[in-house]
C-alpha positions as CSV (number, residue, x, y, z in Angstrom):
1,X,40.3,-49.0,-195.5
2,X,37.4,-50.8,-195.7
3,X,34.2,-49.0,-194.3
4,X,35.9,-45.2,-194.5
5,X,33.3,-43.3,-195.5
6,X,30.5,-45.4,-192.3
7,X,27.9,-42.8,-191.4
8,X,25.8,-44.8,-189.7
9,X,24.6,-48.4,-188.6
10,X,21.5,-50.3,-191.0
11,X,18.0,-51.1,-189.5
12,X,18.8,-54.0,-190.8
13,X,21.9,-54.6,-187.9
14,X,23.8,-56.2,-189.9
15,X,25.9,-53.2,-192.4
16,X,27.0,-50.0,-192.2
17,X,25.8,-47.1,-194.2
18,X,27.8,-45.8,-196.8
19,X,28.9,-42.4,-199.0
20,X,28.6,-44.0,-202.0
21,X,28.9,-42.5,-205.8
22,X,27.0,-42.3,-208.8
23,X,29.1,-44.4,-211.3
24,X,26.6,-43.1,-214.0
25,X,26.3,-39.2,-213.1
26,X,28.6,-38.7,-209.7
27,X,25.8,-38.0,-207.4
28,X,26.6,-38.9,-203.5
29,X,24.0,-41.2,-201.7
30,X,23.9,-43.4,-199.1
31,X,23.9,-47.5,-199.3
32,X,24.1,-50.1,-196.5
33,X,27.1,-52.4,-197.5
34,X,24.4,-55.7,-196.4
35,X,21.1,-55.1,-197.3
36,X,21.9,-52.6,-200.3
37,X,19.7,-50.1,-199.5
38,X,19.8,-47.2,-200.3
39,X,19.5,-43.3,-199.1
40,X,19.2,-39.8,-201.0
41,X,19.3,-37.8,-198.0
42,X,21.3,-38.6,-194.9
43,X,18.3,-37.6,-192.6
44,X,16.2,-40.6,-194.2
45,X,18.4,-42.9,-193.2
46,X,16.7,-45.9,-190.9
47,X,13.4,-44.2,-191.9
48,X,10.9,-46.9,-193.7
49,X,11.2,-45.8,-197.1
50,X,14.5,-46.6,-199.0
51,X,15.2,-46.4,-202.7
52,X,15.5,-49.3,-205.0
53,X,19.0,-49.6,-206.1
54,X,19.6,-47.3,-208.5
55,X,23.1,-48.5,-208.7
56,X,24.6,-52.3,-208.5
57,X,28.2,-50.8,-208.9
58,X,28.9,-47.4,-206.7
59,X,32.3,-45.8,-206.6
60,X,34.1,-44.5,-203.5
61,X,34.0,-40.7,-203.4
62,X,36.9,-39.3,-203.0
63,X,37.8,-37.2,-199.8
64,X,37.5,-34.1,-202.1
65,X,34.3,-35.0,-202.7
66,X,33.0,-36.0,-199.3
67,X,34.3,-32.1,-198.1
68,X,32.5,-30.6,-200.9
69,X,29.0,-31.9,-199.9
70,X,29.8,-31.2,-196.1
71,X,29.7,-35.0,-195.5
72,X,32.7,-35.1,-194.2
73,X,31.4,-34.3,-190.3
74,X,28.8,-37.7,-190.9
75,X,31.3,-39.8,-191.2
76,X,31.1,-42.4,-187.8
77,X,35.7,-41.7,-186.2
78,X,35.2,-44.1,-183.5
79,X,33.0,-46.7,-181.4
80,X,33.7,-46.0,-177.8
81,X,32.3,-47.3,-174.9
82,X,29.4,-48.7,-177.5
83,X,29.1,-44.9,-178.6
84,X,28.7,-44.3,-182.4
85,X,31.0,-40.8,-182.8
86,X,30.4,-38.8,-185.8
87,X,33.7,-36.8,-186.6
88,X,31.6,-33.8,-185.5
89,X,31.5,-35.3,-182.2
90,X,28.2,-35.4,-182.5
91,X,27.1,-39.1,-180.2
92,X,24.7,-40.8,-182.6
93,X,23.6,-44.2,-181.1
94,X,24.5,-46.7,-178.3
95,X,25.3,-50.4,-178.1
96,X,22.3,-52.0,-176.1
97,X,23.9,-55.6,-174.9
98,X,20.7,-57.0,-174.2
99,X,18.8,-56.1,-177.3
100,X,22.6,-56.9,-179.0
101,X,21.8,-54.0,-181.8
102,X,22.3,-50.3,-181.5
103,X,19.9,-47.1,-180.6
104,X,19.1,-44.3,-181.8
105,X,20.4,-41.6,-179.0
């Protein structure tokens, strides 16, 4: 399924952030699927500073993967009533139809 691993809507409103993989040496990041940037930590995601790609060719990490690094309960289940649900059930942003992008809750 495309977009399985989503944690979280770009800055850029117009891709969603990623788990991504390492293809050279495994390590989990974060990449908007648009704008290519990129994340080390979840917590600097939409934050000013990005990285520069480090990698033009990142692998899906596999749900084994994803559990090990507690990334798992990031991953966005559902958009309801223009909520952004993490699968921790944790709400983290609203649709705003006049401003047509989302916002940080």
């Amino acid at each position: 399924m495309k977009y399985s691993n989503k944690v979280d809507w770009c800055s850029c409103n117009q891709g969603w952030i990623e788990i991504k993989k390492d293809s050279r040496n495994g390590q989990l990041f974060f990449k908007c699927s648009e704008c290519m940037a990129e994340f080390n930590l979840y917590e600097d995601i939409n934050r000013l500073a990005r990285d520069i790609t480090r990698d033009e060719n990142p692998l899906d990490p596999s749900n084994i993967e994803i559990i090990k690094h507690e990334y798992y309960k990031l991953i966005i289940k559902e958009w309801e009533n223009k909520y952004l649900i993490r699968n921790d059930n944790k709400v983290i942003k609203k649709w705003n139809d006049e401003k047509r992008e989302f916002e940080r809750i």
